[in-house]
Phi, psi and omega in degrees: 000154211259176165254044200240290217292304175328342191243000191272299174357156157224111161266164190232140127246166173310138163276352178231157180273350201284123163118323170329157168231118172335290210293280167312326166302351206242032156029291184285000158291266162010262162000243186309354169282318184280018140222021155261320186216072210270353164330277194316319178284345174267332170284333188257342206296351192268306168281343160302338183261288168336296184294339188265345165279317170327286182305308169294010187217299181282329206267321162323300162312321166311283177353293190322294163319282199309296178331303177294298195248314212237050215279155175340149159212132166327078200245149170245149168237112170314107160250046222268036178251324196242028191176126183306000185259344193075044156219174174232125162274139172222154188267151162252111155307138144292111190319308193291328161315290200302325168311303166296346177264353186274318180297320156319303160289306183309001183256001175071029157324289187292306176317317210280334144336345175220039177281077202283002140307320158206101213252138146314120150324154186250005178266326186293323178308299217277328181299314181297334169305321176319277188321284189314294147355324197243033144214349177207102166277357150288339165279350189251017170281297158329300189280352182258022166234351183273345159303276173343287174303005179283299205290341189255030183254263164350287207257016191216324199312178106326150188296317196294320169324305210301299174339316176274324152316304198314291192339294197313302237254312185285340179295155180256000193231066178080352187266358176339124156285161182252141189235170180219158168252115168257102210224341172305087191246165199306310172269343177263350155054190189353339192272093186273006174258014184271333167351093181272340169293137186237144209238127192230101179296158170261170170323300182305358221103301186316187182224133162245142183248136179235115186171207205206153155207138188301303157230133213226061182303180202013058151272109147140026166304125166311353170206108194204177190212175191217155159239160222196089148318146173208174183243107174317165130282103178107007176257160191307161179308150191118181171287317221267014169268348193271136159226165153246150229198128181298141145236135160247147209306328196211148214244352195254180183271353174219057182340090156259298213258122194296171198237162187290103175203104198230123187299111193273299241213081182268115188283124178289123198237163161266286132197311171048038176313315160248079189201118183272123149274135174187177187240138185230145142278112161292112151240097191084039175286149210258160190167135155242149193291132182285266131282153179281150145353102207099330235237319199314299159344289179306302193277014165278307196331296180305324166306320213269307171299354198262304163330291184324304179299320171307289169317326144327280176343310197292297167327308186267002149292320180289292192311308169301327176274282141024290203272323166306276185309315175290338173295318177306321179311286215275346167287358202226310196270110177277141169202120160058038163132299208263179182235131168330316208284336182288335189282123159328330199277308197332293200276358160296333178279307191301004183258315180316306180296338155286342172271335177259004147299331183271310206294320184290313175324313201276002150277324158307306178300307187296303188283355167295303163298339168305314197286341182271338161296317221247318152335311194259329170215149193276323172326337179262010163311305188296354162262352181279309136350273204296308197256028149308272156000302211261301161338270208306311171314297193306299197289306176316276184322342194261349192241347162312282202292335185285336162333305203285304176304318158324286185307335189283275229283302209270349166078214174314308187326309203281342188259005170295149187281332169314327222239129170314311187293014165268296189278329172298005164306289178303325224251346190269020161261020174268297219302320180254031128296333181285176179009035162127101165310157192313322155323323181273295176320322181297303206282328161319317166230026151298310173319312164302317168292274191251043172275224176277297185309146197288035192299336166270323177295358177289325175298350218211355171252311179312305164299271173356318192255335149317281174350270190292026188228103322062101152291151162341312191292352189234018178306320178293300161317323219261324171279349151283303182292309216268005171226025143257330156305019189243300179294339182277307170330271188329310167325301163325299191284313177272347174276344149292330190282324190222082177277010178263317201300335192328289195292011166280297181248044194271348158311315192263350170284328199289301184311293182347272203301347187258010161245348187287290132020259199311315164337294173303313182316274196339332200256344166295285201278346178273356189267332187293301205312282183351294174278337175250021165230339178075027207223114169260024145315290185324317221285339173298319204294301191299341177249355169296301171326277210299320179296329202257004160225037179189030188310151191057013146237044182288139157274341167278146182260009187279324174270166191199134175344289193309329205287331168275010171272284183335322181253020205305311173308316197284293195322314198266348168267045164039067185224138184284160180251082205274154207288344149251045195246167187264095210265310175242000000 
């Protein structure tokens, strides 16, 4: 399109993002779902559609509300049925936080994944994390921790757990337990093998657990559970001493009567404000074994890839939402004459923030669709691994700065309480903190290089296979990928070569590899879109990236800084951009 055609436009936006619906506004969902599952988008699209009005309207307001006026609170309640001190502490919810969050399990997202009759993509759960994120990720924290315990209930539990749990955690009709993964204690933070709560079997089987955990979300839901590491009594010191173990909130079968769980601490956060944090004492707490001794370590590990995918998901909901508000701001806000959006500069930030929102997503969507590969054959774990890992560091850092930038671009107003981009803000600096800091990841996925597993040539086969599905039109990509996969190999060969350095440059192997990565998506979906849309976006989007974390080493030579300005109109009305249009 000439920049003529570009000025003839009169385009419209929303003025508020509040009233949206996630799901149908989103094109780049739309996308990649009718080519990663296009089953699941002809099967789903109708509660996919529910949930994305929801998350744009009711769960917004919640947000709001929790955050503001009605955030957890701390109550001790006289009980002497449920605690050796003879009370019980309980948090008080803002009711409508806890109602929004049962409404998610009544649309059967989760249930229908264990449907063993016709069990459900594991993709569907993480696209509604998506949806849900992008007006609140304290409602989408419970749920990026109640899939997971469902899937290691299902695939690891003894029958009789499972039989008596899985259900509570699967009903649809408001009774949902809500679960948590609990593995932090106060001296090992990330070292889940520093565990110290110690697990003393009974007679019956059951396990009573004694210890303390530091930090302990979604905790204080009228019917909720927790996994829960522990150090068996009497098996050796260590990871190879851990087994895992159900607590569930209450010991009786029409959860009245509470299980020994006494509240320490209710934390004060920057924020994920209405999301209860807290530190609990088990003392004697009732618990059943998941796994045994030895066995614990690995399967929180299986909990934590699922969470890890979730927390991307989540990240790049925040990036959509970012992205949203600022296009709602700058269509809406007159200065000197003009609407923000008519201004060159204006719409050079909202494009930054529209390339690292697509970018991140197509990293997100990768570990999502990894875990759902690796659901159906356990042989695809070890990439469901790498690129968990390398997605939760990357996206989270990618949804911190477009937050920040939403709020800059939306000015005083955005730093205001008034405004979402003051709590989307707040609440996307949790995202590279949850499930393992940036650090952790890193040291993670050394183990994967240059342990035993082939974690790098599988990264290099992953490029490779990107690489070669390339059209002609994309001669310039194929020649990009083969010479950061080159540099990254040679990389490879000396950290094998020097395995005491791993942890020196296991931070610079994590960037490397979560933008080489990311690349490569980007260079996946523009060549599907290209073709089966006849839409040169992805391929701007993608030599945009690619220009702006590597500069000066694009090999197409054709593109130039300007070529997403030019189509400034087709990107933000989600309108193609077709390949014989003067594209770059």
């Amino acid at each position: 399109m000439s920049k003529e055609g570009s000025k003839q436009q009169e385009p419209t936006f929303p003025h508020s993002v509040r009233g949206l619906n996630f799901f149908d506004t989103d094109l780049n969902l739309h996308l990649f779902l009718e080519r990663a599952a296009p089953g699941l988008l002809q099967r789903r699209s109708a509660v996919l559609g529910r949930i994305g009005a929801f998350a744009g309207d009711r769960l917004d307001r919640q947000a709001e509300q929790s955050d503001q006026d009605f955030p957890p609170v701390l109550k001790d309640v006289p009980d002497n049925r449920t605690a050796p001190t003879g009370r019980r502490n309980e948090i008080r919810l803002n009711w409508e936080y806890e109602e929004c969050q049962q409404e998610l399990y009544k649309s059967g997202i989760v249930a229908v994944c264990f449907d063993k009759s016709a069990p459900e993509s594991h993709i569907l759960p993480f696209v509604s994390m998506y949806m849900v994120a992008q007006s609140d990720i304290a409602t989408g924290c419970p749920f990026a921790m109640t899939h997971p315990t469902a899937y290691v209930l299902d695939r690891l539990a003894p029958q009789a757990v499972k039989d008596k749990y899985l259900p509570e955690i699967l009903r649809t009709d408001g009774k949902t337990a809500i679960c948590g993964t609990w593995a932090t204690e106060r001296h090992s933070g990330s070292d889940i093998g520093g565990t110290v709560t110690t697990a003393l079997r009974q007679d019956d089987g059951s396990y009573r657990l004694q210890g303390h955990n530091w930090f302990t979300s979604a905790f204080g839901f009228r019917k909720f559970m927790g996994i829960k590491t522990a150090h068996v009594v009497g098996a050796p010191a260590g990871g190879k001493g851990l087994g895992l173990y159900l607590v569930p909130s209450h010991i009786d079968d029409n959860w009245v009567v509470g299980n020994n769980l006494d509240i320490t601490h209710l934390k004060r956060k920057l924020g994920t404000r209405a999301l209860p944090t807290v530190e609990v004492d088990l003392q004697g707490a009732l618990a059943y074994e998941i796994v045994p001794a030895g066995q614990g370590l690995k399967a929180m590990m299986t909990a934590l890839g699922c969470s890890r995918a979730h927390n991307a998901m989540g990240a790049a909901g925040v990036m959509r939402r970012a992205y949203m508000e600022s296009l709602c701001w700058a269509g809406s806000r007159e200065t000197f004459g003009k609407t923000l959006i008519e201004r060159p500069m204006v719409q050079k930030r909202i494009l930054d923030i529209a390339v690292q929102w697509m970018a991140g997503s197509a990293l997100a969507f990768e570990a999502a669709r990894s875990f759902d590969d690796a659901a159906k054959d356990s042989r695809k774990e070890p990439w469901m691994r790498i690129v968990t890992a390398l997605a939760k560091f990357r996206t989270a850092e990618q949804a911190v700065w477009c937050a920040q930038k939403a709020l800059e671009l939306v000015g005083g107003n955005g730093y205001t309480e008034d405004y979402a981009t003051a709590r989307q803000f707040r609440d996307a600096m949790v995202l590279p903190v949850w499930e393992g800091p940036e650090q952790i990841q890193a040291l993670e996925l050394m183990r994967m290089i240059a342990g035993a597993e082939p974690g790098d040539s599988l990264f290099l086969e992953k490029i490779a296979s990107a690489r070669d599905t390339l059209p002609a039109a994309m001669n310039g990509e194929k020649i990009n990928l083969s010479a950061l996969a080159g540099m990254l190999d040679d990389s490879f060969k000396k950290l094998r070569a020097e395995p005491q350095k791993a942890e020196l440059v296991a931070d610079e192997f994590l960037h490397k590899m979560s933008d080489i990565l990311t690349y490569a998506l980007l260079c996946e979906e523009a060549a599907w879109i290209l073709a089966n849309k006849h839409d040169c976006t992805k391929l701007l989007v993608c030599r945009a990236y690619h220009s702006r974390v590597w500069p000066g080493e694009l090999a197409a030579p054709s593109f130039s800084p300007g070529a997403l300005l030019r189509h400034f109109i087709h990107i933000v009305q989600a309108e193609p951009i077709p390949p014989a249009s003067d594209s770059n």
